[in-house]
C-alpha positions as semicolon CSV with decimal commas, in nm:
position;residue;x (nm);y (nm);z (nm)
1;X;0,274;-0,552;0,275
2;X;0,146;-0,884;0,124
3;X;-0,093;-0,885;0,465
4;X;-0,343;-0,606;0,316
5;X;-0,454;-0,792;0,015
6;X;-0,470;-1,183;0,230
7;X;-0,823;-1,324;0,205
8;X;-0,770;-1,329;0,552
9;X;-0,744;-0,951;0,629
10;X;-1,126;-0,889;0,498
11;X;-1,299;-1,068;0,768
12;X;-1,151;-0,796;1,079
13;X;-1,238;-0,559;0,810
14;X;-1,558;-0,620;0,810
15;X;-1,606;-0,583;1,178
16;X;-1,662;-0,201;1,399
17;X;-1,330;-0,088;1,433
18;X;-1,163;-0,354;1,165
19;X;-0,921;-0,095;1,002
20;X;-0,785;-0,079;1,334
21;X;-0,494;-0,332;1,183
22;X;-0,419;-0,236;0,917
23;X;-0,375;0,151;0,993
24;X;-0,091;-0,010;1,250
25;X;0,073;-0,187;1,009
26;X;0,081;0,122;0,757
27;X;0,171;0,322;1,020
28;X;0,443;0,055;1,076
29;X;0,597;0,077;0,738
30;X;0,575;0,430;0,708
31;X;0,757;0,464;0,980
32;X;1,044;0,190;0,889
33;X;1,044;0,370;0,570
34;X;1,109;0,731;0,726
35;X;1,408;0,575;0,924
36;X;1,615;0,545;0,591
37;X;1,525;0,846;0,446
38;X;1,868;1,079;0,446
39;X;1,997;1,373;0,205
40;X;2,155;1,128;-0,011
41;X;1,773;1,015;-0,106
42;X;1,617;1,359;-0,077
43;X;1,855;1,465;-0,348
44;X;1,795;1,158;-0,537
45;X;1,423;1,217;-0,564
46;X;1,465;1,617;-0,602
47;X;1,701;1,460;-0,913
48;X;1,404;1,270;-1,040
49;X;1,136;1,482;-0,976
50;X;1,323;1,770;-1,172
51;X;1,335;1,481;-1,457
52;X;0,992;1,421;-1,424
53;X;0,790;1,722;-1,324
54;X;1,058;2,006;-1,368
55;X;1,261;2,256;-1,214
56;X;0,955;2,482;-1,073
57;X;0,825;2,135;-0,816
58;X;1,150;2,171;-0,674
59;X;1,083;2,461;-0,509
60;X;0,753;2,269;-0,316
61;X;0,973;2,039;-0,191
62;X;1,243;2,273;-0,123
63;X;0,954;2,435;0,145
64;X;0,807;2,099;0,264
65;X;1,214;2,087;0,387
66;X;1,252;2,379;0,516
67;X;0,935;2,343;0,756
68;X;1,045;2,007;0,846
69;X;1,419;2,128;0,930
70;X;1,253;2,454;1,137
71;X;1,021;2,199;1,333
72;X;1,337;1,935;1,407
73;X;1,485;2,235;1,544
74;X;1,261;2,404;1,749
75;X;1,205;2,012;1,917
76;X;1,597;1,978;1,972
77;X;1,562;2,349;2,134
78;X;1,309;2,241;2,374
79;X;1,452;1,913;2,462
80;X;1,767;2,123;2,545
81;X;1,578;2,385;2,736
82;X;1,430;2,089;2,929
83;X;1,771;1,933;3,056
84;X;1,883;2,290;3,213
């Protein structure tokens, strides 16, 4: 992540279309990032978050979950309907 804040970086930047790298590189991390996320961690950060915020952000996350579960879903359904 050291690459965003490089001397370097600003000169692409300040060409049309210069973002262009670093959006890819973001886009890079968040997905590495996303690969280790697993219930172990979601209940870690509910944990903190209830330490944090309280009990009542829980149930925002709780919905962010469910619509992410319902959408994994619905994709696995498809993909099945698509190998009959």
């Amino acid at each position: 992540m050291g690459y965003f804040i490089l001397p370097i970086d600003l000169i692409p930047d300040l060409l049309p279309g210069g973002y262009t790298d670093d959006f890819s590189g973001l886009f890079g991390a968040l997905v590495t990032v996303s690969m280790f996320i697993d219930e172990e961690v979601k209940l870690n950060a509910k944990d903190r978050i209830r330490i944090w915020v309280g009990a009542s952000a829980i149930s925002d996350t709780d919905s962010v979950d469910d619509k992410l579960n319902k959408k994994t879903d619905q994709d696995e359904q498809e993909d099945k309907d698509k190998d009959k």
